[in-house]
C-alpha positions as CSV (number, residue, x, y, z in Angstrom):
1,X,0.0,0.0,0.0
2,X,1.2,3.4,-0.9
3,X,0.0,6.1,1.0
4,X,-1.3,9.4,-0.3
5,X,-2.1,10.9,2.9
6,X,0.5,13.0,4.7
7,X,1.5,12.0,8.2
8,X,2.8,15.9,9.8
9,X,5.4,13.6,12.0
10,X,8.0,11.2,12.3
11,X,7.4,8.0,10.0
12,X,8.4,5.6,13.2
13,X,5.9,7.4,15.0
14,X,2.9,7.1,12.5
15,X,4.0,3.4,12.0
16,X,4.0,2.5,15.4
17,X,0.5,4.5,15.9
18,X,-1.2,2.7,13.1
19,X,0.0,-0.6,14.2
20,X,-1.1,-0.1,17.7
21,X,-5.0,1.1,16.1
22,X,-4.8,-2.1,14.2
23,X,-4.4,-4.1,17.4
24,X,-6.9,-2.5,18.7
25,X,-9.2,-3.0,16.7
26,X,-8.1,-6.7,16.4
27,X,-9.7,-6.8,20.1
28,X,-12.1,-5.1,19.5
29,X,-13.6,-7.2,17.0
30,X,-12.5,-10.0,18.4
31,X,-14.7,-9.2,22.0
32,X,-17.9,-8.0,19.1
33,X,-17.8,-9.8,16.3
34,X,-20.8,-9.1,13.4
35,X,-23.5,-11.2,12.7
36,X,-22.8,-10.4,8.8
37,X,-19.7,-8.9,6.8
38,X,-20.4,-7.1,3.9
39,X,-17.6,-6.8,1.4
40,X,-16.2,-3.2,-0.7
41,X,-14.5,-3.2,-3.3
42,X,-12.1,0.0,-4.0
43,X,-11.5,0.3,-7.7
44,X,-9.9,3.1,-10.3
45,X,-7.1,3.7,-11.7
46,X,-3.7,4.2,-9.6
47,X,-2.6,7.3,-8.3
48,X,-6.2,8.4,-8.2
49,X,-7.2,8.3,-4.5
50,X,-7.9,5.2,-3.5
51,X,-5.0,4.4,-0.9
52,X,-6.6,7.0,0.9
53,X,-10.1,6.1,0.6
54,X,-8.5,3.0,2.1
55,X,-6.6,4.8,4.7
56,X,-10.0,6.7,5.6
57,X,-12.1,3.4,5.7
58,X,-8.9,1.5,8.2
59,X,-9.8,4.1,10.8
60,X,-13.2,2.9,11.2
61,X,-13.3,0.2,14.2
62,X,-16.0,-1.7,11.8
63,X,-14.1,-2.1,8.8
64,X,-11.3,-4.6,7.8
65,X,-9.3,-3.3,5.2
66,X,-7.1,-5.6,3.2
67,X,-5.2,-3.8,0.7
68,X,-3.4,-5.6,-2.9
69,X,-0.4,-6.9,-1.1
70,X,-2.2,-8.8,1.7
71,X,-1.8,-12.6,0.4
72,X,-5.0,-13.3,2.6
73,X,-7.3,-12.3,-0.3
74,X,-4.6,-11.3,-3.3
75,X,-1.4,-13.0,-5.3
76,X,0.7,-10.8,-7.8
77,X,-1.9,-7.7,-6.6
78,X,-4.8,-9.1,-8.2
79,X,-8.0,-11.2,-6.3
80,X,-7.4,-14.8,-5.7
81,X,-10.3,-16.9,-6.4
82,X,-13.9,-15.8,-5.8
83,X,-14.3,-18.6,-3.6
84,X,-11.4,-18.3,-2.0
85,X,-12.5,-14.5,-1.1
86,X,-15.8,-15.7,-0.3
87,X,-14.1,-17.5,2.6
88,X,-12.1,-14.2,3.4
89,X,-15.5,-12.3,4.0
90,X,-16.8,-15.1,6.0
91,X,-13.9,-15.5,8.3
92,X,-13.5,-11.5,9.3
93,X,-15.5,-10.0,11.9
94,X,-15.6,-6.9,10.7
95,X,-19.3,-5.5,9.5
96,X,-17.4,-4.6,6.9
97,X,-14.1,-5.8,5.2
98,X,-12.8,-3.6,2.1
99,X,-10.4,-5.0,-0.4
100,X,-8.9,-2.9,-3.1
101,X,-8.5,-4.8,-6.2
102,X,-7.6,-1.7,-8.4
103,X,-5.7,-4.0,-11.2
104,X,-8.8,-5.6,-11.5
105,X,-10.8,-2.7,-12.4
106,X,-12.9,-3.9,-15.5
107,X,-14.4,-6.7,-13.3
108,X,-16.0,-4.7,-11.0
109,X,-19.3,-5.5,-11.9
110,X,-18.4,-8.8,-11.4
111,X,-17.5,-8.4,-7.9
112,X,-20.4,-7.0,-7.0
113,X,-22.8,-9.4,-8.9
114,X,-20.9,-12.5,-7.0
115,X,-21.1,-11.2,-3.5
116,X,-24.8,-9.9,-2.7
117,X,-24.8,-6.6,-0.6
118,X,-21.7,-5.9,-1.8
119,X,-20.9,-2.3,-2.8
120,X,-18.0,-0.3,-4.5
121,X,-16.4,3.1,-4.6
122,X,-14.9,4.2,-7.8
123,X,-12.2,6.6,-7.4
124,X,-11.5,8.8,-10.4
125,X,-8.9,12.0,-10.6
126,X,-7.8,14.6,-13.1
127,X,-6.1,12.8,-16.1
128,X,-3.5,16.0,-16.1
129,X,-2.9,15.1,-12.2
130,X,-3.1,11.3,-12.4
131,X,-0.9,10.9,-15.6
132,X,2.1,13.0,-14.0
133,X,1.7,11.0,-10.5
134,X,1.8,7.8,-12.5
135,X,4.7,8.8,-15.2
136,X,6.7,9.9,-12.0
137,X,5.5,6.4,-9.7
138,X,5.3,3.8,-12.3
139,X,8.1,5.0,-15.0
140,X,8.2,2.6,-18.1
141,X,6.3,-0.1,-16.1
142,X,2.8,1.9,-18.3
143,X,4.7,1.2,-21.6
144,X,5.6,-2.5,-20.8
145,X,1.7,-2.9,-19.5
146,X,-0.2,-1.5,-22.7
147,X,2.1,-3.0,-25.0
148,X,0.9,-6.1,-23.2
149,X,-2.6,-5.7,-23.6
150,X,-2.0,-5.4,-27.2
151,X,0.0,-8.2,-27.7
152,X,-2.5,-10.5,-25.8
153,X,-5.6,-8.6,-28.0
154,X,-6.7,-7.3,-24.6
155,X,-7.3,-11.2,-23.4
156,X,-8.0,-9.2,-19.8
157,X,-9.5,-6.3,-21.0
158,X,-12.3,-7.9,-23.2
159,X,-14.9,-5.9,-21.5
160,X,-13.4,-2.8,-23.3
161,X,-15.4,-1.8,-26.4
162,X,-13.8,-2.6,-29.6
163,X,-13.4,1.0,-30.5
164,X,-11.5,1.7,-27.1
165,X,-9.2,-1.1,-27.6
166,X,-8.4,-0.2,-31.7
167,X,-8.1,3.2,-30.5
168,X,-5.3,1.8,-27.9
169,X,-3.5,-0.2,-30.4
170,X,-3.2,2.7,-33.3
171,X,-1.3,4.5,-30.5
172,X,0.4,2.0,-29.3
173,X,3.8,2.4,-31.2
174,X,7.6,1.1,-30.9
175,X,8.1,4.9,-29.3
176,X,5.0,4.9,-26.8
177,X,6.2,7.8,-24.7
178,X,6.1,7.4,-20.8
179,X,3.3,10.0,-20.4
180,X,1.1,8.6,-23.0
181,X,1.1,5.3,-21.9
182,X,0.0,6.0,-18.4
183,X,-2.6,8.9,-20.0
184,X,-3.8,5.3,-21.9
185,X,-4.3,3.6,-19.2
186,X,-5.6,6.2,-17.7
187,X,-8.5,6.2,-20.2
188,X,-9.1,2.2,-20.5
189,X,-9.7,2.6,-16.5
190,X,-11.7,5.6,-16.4
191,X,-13.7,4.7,-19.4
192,X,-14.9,1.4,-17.7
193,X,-17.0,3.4,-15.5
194,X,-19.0,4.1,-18.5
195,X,-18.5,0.9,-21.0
196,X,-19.2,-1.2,-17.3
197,X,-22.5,0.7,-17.2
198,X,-21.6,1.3,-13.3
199,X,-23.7,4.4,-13.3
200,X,-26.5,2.9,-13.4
201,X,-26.1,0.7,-10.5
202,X,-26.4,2.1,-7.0
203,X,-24.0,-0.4,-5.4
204,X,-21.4,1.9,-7.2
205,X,-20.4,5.2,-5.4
206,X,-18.6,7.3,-8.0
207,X,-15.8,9.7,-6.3
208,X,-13.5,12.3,-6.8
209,X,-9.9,13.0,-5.9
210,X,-10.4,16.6,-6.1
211,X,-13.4,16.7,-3.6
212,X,-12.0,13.9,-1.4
213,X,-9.0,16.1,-0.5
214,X,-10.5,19.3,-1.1
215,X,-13.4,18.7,1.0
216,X,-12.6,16.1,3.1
217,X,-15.1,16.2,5.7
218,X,-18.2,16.0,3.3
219,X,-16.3,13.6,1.2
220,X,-15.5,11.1,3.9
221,X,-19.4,11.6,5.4
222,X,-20.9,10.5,2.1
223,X,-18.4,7.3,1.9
224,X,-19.4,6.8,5.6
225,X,-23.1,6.9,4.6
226,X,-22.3,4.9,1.9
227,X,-20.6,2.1,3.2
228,X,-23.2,2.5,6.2
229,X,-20.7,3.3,9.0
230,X,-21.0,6.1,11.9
231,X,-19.1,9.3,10.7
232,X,-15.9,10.0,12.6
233,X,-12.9,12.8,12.0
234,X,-10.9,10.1,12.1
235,X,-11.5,9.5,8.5
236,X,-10.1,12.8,7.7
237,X,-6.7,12.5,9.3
238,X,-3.6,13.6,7.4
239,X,-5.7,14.3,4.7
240,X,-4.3,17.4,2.5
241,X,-5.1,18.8,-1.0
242,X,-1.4,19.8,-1.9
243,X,-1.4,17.4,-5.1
244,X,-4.3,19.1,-7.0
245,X,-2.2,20.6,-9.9
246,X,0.7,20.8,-8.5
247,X,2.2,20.0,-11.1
248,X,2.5,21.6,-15.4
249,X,0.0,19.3,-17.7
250,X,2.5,16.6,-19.7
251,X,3.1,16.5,-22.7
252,X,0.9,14.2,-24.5
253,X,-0.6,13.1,-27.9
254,X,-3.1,15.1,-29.3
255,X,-5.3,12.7,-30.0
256,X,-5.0,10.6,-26.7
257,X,-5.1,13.5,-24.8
258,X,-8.4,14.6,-26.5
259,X,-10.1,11.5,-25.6
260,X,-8.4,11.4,-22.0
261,X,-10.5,15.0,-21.6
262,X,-13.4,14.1,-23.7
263,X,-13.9,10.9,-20.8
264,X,-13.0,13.3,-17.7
265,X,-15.7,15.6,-18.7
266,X,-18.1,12.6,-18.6
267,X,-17.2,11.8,-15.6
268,X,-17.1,15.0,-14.2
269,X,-20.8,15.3,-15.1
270,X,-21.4,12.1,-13.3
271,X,-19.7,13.4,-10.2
272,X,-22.0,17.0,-10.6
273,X,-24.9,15.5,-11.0
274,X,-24.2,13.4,-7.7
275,X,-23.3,16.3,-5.9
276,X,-19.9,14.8,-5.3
């Protein structure tokens, strides 16, 4: 996990505090167990917010949070078996247990059609923003992984839309800059919320970077009501907004940046006419 939040201290001394919380609530759970867990799924791209929707949700004494490198539910950052997370969600005592299968994206629907009562929260973020924090985070790793979707014809990315994935190979070339293969990746992600039809289902909570550490108070109620958990300012801790533009817009392709915007102002319509 890869924390966005800022800790205004010494890193031993937020370790040691977050190991003692989780301990805590170890006991806590352990002297009042639930009756029923009800599984989240955290889902976006990277670099968009969702280590600290994560962070927000693992200071809540009723949620267990396991994030993409915990090997009780995940192997190489991706979801083992349904079945073997059915018996993940069984086993916690937590009335709620969040995992955060961001890799896995484009099978969100999925998730939430295999575990009733589930729910999700879809993080999205400026492309601008994202694709800087990604060229800077992931390097050439973005190159190596869209080249890789074309070469398998998208064999884990079939739920794209044909015109999404031709548009991804014509720019896929020998010379795929750093920038505009995270600002394509950027787009498969972002566009899922729309080629997923996740707006129309109300297990999806659609969120926003900007507002999330902009506004962190109204941001973290509405996940709290969402998620159906007690409000706490807890879930606001070390949360800062010094990221939002922080940075000059990269340089990209015309064309993919076009389509990066043309998809952020769809979503940004989402978020308005949620309120979010």
């Amino acid at each position: 996990m890869t924390l966005h939040v800022e800790y205004r201290g010494s890193e031993f001394a937020y370790r040691a505090n977050r190991k003692l919380r989780h301990l805590r609530k170890q006991a806590y759970l352990l002297v009042r167990p639930a009756e029923q867990t009800h599984p989240v799924f955290l889902v976006g791209s990277g670099r968009s917010g969702t280590d600290i929707v994560a962070h927000s949700l693992s200071r809540c004494w009723e949620v267990e949070m396991i994030n993409e490198d915990n090997p009780k539910a995940f192997e190489n950052w991706r979801l083992r078996d349904l079945d073997s997370v059915e018996q993940v969600i069984r086993a916690s005592r937590a009335p709620v247990i969040a995992f955060k299968p961001i890799v896995e994206t484009l099978h969100a629907g999925r998730f939430i059609d295999r575990f009733p009562g589930s729910k999700a929260i879809f993080l999205v973020r400026h492309p601008y923003d994202a694709i800087n924090s990604m060229a800077r985070f992931f390097g050439e790793r973005h190159v190596d992984t869209v080249k890789a979707w074309v070469a398998t014809d998208f064999a884990e990315q079939s739920t794209a839309p044909e015109g999404l994935r031709a548009f991804i190979r014509s720019k896929c070339t020998s010379n795929l800059s750093i920038p505009d293969a995270a600002a394509l990746y950027w787009l498969l992600y972002n566009d899922s919320y729309r080629f997923l039809e996740l707006h129309h289902n109300p297990a999806v909570l659609l969120v926003g970077y900007e507002q999330l550490v902009q506004n962190p108070e109204a941001t973290t109620r509405a996940l709290a009501s969402f998620v159906g958990l007690k409000w706490s300012e807890g879930m606001m801790a070390n949360i800062y907004d010094r990221s939002v533009r922080k940075h000059h817009k990269p340089a990209l392709d015309t064309e993919i940046e076009a389509r990066c915007l043309q998809t952020w102002a769809y979503l940004q319509g989402e978020l308005n006419a949620r309120g979010a």
